[in-house]
mmCIF file as gemmi writes it, N, C-alpha and C atoms, coordinates in Angstrom:
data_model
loop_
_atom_site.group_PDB
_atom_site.id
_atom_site.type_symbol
_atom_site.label_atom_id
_atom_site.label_alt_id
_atom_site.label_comp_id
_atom_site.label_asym_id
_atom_site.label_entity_id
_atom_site.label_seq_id
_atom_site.pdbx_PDB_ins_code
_atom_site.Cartn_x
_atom_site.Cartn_y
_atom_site.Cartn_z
_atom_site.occupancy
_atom_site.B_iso_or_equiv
_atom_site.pdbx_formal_charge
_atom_site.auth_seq_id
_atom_site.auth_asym_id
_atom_site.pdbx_PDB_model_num
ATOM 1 N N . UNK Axp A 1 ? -17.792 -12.885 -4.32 1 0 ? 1 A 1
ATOM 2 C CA . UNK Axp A 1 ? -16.367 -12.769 -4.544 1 0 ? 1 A 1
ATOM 3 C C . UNK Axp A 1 ? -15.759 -14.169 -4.603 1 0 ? 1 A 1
ATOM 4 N N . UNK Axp A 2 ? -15.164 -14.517 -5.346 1 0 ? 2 A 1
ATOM 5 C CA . UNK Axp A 2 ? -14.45 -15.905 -6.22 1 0 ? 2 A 1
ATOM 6 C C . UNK Axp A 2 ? -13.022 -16.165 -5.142 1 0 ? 2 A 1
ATOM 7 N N . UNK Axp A 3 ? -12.343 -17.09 -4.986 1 0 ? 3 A 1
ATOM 8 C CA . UNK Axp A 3 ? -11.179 -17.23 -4.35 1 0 ? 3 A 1
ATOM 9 C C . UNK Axp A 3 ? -9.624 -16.046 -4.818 1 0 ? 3 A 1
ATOM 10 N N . UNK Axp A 4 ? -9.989 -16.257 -5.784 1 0 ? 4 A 1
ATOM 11 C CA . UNK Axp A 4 ? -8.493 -14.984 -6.426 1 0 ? 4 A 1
ATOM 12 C C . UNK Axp A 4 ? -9.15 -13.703 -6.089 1 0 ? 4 A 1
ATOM 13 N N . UNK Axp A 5 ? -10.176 -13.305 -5.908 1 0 ? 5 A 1
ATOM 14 C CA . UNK Axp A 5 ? -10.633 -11.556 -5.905 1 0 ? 5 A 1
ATOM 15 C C . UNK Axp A 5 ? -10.119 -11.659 -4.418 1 0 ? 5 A 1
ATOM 16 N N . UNK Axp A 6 ? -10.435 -12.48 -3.296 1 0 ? 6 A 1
ATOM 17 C CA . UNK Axp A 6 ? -10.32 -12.747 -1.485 1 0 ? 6 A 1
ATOM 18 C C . UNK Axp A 6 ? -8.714 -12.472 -1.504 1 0 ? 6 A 1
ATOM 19 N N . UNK Axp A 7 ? -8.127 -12.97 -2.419 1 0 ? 7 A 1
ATOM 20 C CA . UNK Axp A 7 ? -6.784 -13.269 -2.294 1 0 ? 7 A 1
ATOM 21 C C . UNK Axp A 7 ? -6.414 -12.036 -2.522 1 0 ? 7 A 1
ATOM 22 N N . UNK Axp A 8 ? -6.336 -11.232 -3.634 1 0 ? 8 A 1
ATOM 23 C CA . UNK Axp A 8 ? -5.989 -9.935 -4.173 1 0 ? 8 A 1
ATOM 24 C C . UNK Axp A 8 ? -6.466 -9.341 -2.795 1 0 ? 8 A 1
ATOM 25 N N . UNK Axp A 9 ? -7.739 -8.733 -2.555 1 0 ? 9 A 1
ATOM 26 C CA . UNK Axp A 9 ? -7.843 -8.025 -1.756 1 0 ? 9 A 1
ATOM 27 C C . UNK Axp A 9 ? -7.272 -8.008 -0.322 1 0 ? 9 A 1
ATOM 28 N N . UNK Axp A 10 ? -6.989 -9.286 0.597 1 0 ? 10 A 1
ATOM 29 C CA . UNK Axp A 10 ? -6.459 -9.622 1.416 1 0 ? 10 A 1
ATOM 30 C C . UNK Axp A 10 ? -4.782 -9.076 0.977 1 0 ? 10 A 1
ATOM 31 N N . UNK Axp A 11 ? -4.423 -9.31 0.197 1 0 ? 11 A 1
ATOM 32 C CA . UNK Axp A 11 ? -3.206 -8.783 -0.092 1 0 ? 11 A 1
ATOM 33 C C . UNK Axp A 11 ? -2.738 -7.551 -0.5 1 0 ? 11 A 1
ATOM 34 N N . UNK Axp A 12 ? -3.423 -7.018 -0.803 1 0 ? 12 A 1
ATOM 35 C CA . UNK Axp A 12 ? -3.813 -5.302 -0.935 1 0 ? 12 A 1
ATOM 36 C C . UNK Axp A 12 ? -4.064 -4.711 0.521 1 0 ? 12 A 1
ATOM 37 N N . UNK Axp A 13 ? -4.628 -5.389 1.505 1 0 ? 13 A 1
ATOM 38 C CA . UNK Axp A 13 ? -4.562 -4.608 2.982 1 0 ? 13 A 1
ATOM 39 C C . UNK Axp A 13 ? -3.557 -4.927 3.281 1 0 ? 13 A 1
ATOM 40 N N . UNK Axp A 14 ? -3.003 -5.999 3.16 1 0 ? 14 A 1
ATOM 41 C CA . UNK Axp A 14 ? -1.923 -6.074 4.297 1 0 ? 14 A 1
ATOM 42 C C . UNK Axp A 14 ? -0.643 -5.355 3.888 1 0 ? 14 A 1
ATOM 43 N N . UNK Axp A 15 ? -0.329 -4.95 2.4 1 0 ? 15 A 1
ATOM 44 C CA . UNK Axp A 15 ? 0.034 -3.883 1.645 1 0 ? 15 A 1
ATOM 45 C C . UNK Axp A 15 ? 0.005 -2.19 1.989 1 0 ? 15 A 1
ATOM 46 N N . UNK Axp A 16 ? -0.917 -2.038 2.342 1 0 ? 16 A 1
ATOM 47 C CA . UNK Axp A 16 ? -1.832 -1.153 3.417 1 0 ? 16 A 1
ATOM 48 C C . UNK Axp A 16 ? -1.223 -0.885 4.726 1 0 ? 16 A 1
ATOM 49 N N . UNK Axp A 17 ? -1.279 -1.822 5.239 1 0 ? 17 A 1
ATOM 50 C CA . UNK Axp A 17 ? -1.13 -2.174 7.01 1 0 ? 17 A 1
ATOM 51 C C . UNK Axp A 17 ? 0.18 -2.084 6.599 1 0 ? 17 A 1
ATOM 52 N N . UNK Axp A 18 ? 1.199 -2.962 6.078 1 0 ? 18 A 1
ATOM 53 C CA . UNK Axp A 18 ? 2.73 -2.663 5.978 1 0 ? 18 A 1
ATOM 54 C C . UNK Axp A 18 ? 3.37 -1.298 5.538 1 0 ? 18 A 1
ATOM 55 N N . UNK Axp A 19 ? 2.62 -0.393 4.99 1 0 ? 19 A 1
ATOM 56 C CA . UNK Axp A 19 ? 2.569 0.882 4.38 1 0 ? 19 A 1
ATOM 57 C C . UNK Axp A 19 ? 2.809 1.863 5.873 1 0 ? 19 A 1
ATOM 58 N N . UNK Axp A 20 ? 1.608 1.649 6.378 1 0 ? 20 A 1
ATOM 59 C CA . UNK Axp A 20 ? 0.756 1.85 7.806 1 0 ? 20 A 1
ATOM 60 C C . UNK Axp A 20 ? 2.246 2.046 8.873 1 0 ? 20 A 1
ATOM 61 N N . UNK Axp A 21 ? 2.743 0.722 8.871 1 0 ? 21 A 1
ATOM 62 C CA . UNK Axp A 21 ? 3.505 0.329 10.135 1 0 ? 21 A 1
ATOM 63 C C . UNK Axp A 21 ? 5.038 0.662 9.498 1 0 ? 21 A 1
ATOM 64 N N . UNK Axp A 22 ? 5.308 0.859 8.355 1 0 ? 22 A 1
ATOM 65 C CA . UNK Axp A 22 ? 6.812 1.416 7.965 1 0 ? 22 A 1
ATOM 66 C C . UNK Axp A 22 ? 6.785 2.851 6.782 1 0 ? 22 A 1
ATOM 67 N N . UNK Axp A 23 ? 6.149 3.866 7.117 1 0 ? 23 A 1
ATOM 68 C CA . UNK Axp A 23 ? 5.996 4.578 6.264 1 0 ? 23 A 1
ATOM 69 C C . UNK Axp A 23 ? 7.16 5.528 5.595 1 0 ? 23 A 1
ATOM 70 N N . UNK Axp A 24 ? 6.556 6.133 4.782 1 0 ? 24 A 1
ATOM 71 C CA . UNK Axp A 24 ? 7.918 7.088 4.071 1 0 ? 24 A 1
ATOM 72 C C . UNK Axp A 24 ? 8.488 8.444 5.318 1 0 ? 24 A 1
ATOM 73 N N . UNK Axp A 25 ? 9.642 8.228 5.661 1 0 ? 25 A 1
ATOM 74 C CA . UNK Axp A 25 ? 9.5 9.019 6.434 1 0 ? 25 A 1
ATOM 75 C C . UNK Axp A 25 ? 10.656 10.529 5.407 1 0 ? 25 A 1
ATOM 76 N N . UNK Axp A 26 ? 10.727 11.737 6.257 1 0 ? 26 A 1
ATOM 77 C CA . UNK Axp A 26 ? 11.791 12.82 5.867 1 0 ? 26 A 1
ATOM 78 C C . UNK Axp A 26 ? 12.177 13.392 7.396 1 0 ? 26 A 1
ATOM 79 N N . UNK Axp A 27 ? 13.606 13.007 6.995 1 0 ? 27 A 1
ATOM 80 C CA . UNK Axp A 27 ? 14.775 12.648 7.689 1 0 ? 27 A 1
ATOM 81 C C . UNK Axp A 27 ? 15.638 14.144 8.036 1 0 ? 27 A 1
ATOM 82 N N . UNK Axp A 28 ? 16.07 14.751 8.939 1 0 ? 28 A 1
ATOM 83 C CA . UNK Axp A 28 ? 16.427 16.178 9.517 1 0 ? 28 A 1
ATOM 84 C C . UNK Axp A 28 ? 18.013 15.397 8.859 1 0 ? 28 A 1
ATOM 85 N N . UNK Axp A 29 ? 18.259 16.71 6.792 1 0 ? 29 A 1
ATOM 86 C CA . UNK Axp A 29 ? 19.737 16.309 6.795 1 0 ? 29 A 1
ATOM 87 C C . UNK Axp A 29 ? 20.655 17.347 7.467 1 0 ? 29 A 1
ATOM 88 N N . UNK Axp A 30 ? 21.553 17.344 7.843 1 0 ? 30 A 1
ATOM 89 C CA . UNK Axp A 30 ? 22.462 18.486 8.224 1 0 ? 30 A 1
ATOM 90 C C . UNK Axp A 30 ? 23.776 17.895 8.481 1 0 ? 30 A 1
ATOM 91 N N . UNK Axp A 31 ? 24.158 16.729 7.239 1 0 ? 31 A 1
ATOM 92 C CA . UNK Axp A 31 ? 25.821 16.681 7.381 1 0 ? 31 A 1
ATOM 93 C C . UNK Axp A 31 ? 25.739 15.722 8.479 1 0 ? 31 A 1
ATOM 94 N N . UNK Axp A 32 ? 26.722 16.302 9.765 1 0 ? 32 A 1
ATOM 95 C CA . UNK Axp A 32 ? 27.298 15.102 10.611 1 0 ? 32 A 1
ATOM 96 C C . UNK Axp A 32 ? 25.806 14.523 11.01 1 0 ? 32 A 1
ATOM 97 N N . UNK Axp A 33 ? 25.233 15.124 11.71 1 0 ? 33 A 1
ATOM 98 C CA . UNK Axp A 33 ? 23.654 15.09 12.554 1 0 ? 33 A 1
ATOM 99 C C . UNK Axp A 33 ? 22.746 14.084 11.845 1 0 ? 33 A 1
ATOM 100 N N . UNK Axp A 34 ? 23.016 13.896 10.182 1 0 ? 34 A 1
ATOM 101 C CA . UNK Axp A 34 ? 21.856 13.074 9.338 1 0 ? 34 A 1
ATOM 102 C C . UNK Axp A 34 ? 22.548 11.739 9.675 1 0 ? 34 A 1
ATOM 103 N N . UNK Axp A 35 ? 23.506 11.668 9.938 1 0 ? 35 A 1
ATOM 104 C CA . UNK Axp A 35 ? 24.953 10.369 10.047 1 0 ? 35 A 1
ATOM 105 C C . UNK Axp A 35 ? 24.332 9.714 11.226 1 0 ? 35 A 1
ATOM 106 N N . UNK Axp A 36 ? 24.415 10.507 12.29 1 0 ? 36 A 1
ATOM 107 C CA . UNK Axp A 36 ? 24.381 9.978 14.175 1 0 ? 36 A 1
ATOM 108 C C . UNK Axp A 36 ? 22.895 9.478 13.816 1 0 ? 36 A 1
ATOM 109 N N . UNK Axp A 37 ? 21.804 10.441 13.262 1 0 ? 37 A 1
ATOM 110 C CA . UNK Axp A 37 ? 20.175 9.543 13.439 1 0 ? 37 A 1
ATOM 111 C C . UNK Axp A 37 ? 20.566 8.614 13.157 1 0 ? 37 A 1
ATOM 112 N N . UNK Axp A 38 ? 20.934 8.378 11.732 1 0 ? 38 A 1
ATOM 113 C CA . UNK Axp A 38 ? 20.794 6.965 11.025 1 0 ? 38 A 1
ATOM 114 C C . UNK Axp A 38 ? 21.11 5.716 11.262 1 0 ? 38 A 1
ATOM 115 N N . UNK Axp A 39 ? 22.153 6.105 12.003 1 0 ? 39 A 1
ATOM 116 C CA . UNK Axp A 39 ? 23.331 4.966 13.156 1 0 ? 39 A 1
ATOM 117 C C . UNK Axp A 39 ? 22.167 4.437 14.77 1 0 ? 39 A 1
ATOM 118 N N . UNK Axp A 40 ? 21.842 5.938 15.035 1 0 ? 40 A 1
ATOM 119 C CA . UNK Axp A 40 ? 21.541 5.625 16.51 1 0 ? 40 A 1
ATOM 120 C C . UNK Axp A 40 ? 19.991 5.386 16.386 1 0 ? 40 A 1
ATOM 121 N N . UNK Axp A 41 ? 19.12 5.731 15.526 1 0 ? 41 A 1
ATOM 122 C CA . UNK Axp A 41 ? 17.739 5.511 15.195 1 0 ? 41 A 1
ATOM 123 C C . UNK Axp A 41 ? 16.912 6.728 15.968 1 0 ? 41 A 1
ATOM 124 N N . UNK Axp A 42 ? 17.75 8.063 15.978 1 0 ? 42 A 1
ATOM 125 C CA . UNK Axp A 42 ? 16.5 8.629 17.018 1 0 ? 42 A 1
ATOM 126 C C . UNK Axp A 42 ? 15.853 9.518 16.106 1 0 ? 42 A 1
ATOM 127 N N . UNK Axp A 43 ? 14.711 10.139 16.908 1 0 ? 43 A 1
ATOM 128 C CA . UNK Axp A 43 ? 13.377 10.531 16.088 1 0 ? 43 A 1
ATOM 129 C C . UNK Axp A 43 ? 13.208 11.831 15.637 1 0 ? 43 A 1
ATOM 130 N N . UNK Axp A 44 ? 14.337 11.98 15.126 1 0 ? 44 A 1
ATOM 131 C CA . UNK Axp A 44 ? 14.626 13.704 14.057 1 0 ? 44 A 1
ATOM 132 C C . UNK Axp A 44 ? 14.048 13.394 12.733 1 0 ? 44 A 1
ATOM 133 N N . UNK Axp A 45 ? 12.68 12.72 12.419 1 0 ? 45 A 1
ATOM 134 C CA . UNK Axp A 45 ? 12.043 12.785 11.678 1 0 ? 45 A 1
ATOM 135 C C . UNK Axp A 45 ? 10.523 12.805 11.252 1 0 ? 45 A 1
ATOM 136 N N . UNK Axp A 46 ? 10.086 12.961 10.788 1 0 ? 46 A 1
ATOM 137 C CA . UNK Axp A 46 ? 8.51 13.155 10.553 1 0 ? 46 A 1
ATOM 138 C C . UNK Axp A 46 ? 7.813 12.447 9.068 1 0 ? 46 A 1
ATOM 139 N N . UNK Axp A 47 ? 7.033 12.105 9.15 1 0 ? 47 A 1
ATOM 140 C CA . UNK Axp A 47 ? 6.157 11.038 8.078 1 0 ? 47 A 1
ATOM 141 C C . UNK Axp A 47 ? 6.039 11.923 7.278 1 0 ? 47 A 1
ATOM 142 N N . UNK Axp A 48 ? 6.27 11.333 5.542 1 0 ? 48 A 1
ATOM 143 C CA . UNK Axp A 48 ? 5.509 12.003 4.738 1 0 ? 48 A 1
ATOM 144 C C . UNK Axp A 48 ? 4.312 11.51 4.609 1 0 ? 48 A 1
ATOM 145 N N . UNK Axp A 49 ? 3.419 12.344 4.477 1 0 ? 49 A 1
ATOM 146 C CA . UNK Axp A 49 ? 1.6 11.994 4.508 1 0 ? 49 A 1
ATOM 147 C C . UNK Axp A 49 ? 1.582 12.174 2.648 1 0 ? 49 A 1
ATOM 148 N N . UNK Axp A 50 ? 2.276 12.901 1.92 1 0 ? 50 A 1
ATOM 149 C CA . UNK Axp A 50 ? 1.737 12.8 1.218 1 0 ? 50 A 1
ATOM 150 C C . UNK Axp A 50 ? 2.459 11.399 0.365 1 0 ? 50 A 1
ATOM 151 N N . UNK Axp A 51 ? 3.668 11.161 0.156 1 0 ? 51 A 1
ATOM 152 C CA . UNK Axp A 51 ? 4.114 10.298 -0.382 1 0 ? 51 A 1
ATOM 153 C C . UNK Axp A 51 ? 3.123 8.826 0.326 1 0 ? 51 A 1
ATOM 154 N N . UNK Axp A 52 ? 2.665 8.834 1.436 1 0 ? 52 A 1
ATOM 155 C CA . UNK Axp A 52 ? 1.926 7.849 2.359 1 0 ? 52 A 1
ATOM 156 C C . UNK Axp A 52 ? 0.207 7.778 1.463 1 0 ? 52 A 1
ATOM 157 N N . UNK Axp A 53 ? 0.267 8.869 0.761 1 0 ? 53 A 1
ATOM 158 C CA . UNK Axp A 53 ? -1.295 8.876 -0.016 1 0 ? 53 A 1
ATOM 159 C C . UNK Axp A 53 ? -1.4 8.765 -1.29 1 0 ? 53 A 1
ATOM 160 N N . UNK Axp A 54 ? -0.171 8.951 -1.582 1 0 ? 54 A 1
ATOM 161 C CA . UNK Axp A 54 ? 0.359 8.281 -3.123 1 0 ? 54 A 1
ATOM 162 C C . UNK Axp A 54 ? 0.486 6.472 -2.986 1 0 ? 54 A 1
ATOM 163 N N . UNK Axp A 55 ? 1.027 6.455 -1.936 1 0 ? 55 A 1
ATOM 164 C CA . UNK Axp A 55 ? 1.372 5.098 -2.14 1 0 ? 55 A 1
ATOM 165 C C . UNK Axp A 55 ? -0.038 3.917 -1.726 1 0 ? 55 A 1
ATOM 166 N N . UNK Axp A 56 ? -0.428 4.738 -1.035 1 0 ? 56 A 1
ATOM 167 C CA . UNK Axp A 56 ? -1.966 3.846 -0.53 1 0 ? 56 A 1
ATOM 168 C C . UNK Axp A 56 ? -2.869 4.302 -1.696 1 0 ? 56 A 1
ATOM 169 N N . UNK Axp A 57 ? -2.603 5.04 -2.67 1 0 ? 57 A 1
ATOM 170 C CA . UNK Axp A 57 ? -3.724 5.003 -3.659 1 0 ? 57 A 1
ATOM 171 C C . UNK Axp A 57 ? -3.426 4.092 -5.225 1 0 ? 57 A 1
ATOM 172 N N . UNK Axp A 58 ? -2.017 3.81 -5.181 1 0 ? 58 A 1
ATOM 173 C CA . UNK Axp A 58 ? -1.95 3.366 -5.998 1 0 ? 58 A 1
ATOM 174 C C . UNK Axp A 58 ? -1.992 1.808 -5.786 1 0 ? 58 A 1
ATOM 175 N N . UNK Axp A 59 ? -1.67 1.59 -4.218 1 0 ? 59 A 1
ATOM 176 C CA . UNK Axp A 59 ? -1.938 -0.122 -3.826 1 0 ? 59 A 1
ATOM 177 C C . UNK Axp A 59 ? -3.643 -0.295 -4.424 1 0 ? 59 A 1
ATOM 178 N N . UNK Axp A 60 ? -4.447 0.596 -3.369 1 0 ? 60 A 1
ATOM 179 C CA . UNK Axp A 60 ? -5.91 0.712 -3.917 1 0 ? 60 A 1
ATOM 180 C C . UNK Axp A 60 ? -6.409 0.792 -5.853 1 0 ? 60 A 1
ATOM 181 N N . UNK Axp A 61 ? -5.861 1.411 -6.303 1 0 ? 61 A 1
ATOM 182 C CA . UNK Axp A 61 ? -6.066 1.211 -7.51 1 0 ? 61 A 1
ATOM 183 C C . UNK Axp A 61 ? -5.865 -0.225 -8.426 1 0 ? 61 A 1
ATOM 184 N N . UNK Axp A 62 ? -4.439 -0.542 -7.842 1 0 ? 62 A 1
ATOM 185 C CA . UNK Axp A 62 ? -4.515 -1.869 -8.511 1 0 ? 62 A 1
ATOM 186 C C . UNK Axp A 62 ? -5.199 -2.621 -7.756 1 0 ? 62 A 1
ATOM 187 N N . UNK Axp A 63 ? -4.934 -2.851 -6.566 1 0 ? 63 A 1
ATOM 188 C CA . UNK Axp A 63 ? -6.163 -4 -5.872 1 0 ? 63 A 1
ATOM 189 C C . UNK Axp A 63 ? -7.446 -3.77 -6.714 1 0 ? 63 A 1
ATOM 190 N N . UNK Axp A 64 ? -8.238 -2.365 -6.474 1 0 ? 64 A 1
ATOM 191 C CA . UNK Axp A 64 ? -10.037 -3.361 -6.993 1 0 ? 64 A 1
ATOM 192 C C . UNK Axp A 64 ? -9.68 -3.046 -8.92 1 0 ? 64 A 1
ATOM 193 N N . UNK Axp A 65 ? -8.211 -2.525 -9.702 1 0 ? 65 A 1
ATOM 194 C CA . UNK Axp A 65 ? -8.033 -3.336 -10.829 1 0 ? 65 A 1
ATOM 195 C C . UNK Axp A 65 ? -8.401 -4.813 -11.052 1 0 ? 65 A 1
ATOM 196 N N . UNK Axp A 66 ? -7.124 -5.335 -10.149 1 0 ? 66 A 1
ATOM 197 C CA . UNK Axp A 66 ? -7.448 -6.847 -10.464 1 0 ? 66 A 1
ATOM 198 C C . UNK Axp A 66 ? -8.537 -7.725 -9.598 1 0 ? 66 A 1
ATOM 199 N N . UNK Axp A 67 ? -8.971 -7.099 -8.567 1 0 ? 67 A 1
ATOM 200 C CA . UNK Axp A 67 ? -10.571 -7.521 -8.421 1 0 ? 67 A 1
ATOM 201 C C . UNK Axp A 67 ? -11.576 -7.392 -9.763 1 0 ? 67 A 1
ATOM 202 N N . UNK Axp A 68 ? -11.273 -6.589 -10.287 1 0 ? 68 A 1
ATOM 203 C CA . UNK Axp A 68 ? -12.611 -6.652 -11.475 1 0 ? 68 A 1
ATOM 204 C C . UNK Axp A 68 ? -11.8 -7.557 -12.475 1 0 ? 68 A 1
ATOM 205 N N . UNK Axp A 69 ? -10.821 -7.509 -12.321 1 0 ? 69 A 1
ATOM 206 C CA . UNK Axp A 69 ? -10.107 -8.228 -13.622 1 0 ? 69 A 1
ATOM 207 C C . UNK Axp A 69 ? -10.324 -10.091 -13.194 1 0 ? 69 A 1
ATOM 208 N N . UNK Axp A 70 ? -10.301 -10.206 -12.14 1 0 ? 70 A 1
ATOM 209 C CA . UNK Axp A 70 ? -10.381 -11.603 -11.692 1 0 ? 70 A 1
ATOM 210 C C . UNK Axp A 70 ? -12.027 -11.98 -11.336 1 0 ? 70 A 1
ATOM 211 N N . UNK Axp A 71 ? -12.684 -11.111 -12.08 1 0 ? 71 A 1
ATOM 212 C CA . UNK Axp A 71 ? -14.268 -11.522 -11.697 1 0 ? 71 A 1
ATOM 213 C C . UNK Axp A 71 ? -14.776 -12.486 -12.799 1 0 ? 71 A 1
ATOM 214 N N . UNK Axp A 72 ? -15.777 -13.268 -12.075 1 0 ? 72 A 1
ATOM 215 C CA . UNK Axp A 72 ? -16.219 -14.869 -12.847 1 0 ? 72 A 1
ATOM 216 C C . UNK Axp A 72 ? -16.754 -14.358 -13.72 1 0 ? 72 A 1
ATOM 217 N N . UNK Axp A 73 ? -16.333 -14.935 -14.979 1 0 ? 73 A 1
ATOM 218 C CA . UNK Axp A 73 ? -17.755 -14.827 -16.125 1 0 ? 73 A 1
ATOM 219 C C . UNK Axp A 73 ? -18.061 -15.558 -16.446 1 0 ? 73 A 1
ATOM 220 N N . UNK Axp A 74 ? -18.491 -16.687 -15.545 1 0 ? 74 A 1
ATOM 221 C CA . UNK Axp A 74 ? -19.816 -17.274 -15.531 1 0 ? 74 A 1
ATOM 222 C C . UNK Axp A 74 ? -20.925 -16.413 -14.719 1 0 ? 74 A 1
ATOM 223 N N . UNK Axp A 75 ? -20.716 -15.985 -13.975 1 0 ? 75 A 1
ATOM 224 C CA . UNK Axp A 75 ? -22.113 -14.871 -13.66 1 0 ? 75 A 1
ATOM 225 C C . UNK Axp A 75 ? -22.481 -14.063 -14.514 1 0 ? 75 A 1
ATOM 226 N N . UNK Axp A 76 ? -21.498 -13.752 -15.547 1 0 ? 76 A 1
ATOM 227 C CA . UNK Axp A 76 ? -22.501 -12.45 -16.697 1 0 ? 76 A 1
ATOM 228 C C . UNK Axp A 76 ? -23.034 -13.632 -17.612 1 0 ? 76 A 1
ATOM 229 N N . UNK Axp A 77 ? -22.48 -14.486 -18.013 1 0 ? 77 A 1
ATOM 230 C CA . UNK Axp A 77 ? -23.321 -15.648 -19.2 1 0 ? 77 A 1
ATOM 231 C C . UNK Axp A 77 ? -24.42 -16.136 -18.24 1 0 ? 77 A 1
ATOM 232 N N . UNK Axp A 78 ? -24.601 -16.498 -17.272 1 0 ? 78 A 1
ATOM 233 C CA . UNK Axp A 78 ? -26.193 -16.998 -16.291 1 0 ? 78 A 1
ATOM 234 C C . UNK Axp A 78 ? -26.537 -15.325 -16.168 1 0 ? 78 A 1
ATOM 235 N N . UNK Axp A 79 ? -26.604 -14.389 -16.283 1 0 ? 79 A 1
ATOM 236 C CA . UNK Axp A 79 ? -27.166 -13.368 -16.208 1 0 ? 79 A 1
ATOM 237 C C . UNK Axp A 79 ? -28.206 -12.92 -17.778 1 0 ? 79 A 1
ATOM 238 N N . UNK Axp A 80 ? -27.376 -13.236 -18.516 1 0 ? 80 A 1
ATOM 239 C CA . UNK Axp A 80 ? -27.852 -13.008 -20.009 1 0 ? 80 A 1
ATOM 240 C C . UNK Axp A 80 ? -28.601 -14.137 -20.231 1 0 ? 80 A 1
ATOM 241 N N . UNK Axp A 81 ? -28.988 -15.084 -19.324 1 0 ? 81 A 1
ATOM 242 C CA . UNK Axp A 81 ? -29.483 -16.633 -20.194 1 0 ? 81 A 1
ATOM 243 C C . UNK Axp A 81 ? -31.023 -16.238 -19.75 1 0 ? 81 A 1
């Protein structure tokens, strides 16, 4: 792995991990009650898992995208020689 593939991928977890530690959440609406959470921060809500597996698959997709896209080709020309 070349310096830009380390880089991409390192930046694709921590993409991950920030995903991880602030996820999509869905929020209890009901008028006054959606108002007071939002103000006071309390925990009338629950993670979406799936919007959380959309979003970690599409970080993953482009990460090993531009891993293959940033791969040396000088290893396929010394491969063919």
């Amino acid at each position: 792995m070349n310096k830009k593939q380390l880089i991409v991928m390192w930046v694709g977890i921590a993409f991950v991990v920030l995903m991880g530690i602030f996820p999509p959440m869905n929020f209890i609406a009901d008028g006054f009650r959606y108002k007071i959470v939002l103000l006071l921060g309390e925990s009338s809500s629950s993670v979406d898992f799936g919007k959380l597996l959309i979003q970690c698959s599409i970080v993953g997709i482009i990460t090993v995208g531009l891993i293959v896209t940033f791969k040396d080709k000088k290893s396929k020309d010394e491969q063919n020689q």
